[in-house]
Phi, psi and omega in degrees: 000142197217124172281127159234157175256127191246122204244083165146135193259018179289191194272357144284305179307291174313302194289346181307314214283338180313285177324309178283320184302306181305330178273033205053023184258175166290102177236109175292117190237145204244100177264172168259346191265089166313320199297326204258025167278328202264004161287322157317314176278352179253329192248359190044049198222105149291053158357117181047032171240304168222117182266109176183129161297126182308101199290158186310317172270054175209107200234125176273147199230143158236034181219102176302317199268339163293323210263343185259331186324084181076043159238179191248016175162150212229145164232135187252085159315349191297173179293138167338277181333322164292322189305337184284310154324308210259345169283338162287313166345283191287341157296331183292331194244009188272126196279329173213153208281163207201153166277130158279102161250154163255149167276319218279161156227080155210192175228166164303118176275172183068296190261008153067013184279152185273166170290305188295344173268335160333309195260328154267015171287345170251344152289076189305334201268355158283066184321158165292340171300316192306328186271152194240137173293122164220127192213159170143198196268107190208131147257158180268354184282316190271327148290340154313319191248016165086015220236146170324154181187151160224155181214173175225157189237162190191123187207121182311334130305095183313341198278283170318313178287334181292334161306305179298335174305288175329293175333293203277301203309125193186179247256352194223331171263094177249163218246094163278123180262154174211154169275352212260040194321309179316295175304302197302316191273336148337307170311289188305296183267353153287349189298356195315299226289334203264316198262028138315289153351284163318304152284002162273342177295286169310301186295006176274320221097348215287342192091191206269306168326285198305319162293337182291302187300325192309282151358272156328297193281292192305353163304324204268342164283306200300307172321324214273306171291295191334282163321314176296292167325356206082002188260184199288116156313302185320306216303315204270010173275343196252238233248309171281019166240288195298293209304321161290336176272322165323304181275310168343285219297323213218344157265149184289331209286321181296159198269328184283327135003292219278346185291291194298343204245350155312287183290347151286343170267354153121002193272153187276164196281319188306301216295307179293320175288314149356278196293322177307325193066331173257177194276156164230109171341279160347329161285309188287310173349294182309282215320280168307266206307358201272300204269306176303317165319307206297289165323304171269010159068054175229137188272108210214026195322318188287325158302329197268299179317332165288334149327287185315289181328270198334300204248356192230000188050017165297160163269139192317303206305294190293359179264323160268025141288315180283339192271337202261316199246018180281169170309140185265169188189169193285121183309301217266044179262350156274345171285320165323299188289342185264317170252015164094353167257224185213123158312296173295337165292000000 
């Protein structure tokens, strides 16, 4: 048994603290919000965040340096928008180096930085090699209630994902490791901009059809930034790239889905983050891959009209017009273009 600290109490962060609480660990999980800690220790609930009971050993702090006291790893769960803040907090107050895995899927808008690099540019004592990646197609709802589920964890240091392998890994949660940090985390955020997308395609009406391809061609942009960062292609074949865009893209359970299916039934970007109530990645995501295509000449079309949605007040309808009416070309000239040959010859 191992104290860990799980430091955001939303429905991801609650289904982590589940997973380890099943393996027997000791878990501390860390709100900033007294009210919705003493409710978790007293009523044993997360309001409006997960409906499933809290198992006993699992006791919520809204006093960040208790909740870190003398544990053997911290997973950090917060919104993209947080990590940085919460990562000096927890450096200011941490007394000896400890393993970081992170959870969050997003990047940095304007400088395009991953979490892990977020995080250790505001840790000093963490190189970026040191921190673990945990990613893949896992909703908390369904990880909440135990339902099979796999992710993969990933860290240039084999030692740290083989912990977090170890931490997690049961009977319902299984566990992969990689090396591809770049890829993994990547995979986790861009699949955001797509399954916007998606639900803006459902909230059109457009069907099944319209979504496969959407779904399809956004792999191949997401492949498209990646591989330009360094990571592995092969990566976005797996459990955090198709796999995960797959279930975003196509489940009631996602924020961005339910987002994206808003703004295709005609509600404006404030009124849907309103109504969501919770962060949805996807927007600043869009934002940031949007602005990095644009810089580096990377052809992204399906990003950038969801840009236009978001941030320009196009109407969904004329954006897959424009996308439905681009020049036409050979599909697998992007898979070409990625291992260096030529399709069409």
């Amino acid at each position: 048994m191992s104290k860990v600290a799980v430091i955001g109490a939303g429905s991801w962060g609650t289904a982590l603290s589940i997973v380890l609480s099943d393996n027997g660990h000791d878990v501390r999980l860390w709100t900033h919000r007294k009210k919705q800690a003493d409710t978790i220790n007293n009523e044993r609930i997360n309001e409006n965040y997960l409906e499933v009971k809290i198992p006993e050993n699992i006791k919520a702090f809204d006093d960040l340096q208790a909740a870190i006291d003398d544990v053997k790893a911290i997973v950090l769960v917060v919104p993209t928008k947080a990590i940085r803040e919460v990562s000096k907090q927890l450096y200011s107050l941490l007394k000896k180096k400890i393993t970081i895995i992170h959870a969050t899927k997003g990047i940095e808008p304007e400088s395009l930085k991953r979490v892990s690099q977020m995080i250790s540019e505001e840790m000093d004592a963490y190189s970026y090699e040191d921190i673990v990646v945990l990613s893949g197609p896992s909703h908390a709802e369904e990880v909440g209630k135990r339902l099979p589920t796999t992710v993969t964890v990933s860290s240039l240091d084999s030692s740290n994902a083989e912990l977090a392998q170890d931490l997690f890994i049961n009977e319902s949660f299984r566990v992969y490791t990689s090396p591809d940090v770049v890829g993994i985390e990547l995979g986790g955020a861009l699949k955001n901009i797509i399954a916007l997308g998606a639900g803006i395609s459902d909230g059109l009406g457009y069907g099944d059809n319209a979504k496969a391809a959407l779904i399809t061609r956004g792999l191949a942009e997401i492949t498209r930034l990646g591989t330009s960062l360094g990571a592995n292609p092969l990566t976005f074949l797996g459990l955090p790239g198709v796999g995960d865009l797959i279930v975003t893209c196509t489940s009631v359970h996602s924020r961005n889905w339910r987002a994206g299916n808003l703004l295709g039934k005609g509600h404006k970007l404030d009124e849907v983050l309103d109504q969501m109530g919770m962060v949805v990645e996807g927007v600043r995501t869009a934002k940031a891959a949007y602005q990095f295509a644009e810089d580096q000449d990377i052809e992204m079309p399906i990003t950038a009209g969801i840009y236009q949605i978001l941030f320009e007040n196009k109407y969904p309808r004329d954006i897959v017009e424009q996308l439905m009416s681009r020049n036409k070309r050979e599909e697998m000239d992007d898979l070409a273009e990625l291992i260096g040959g030529n399709y069409s010859k």
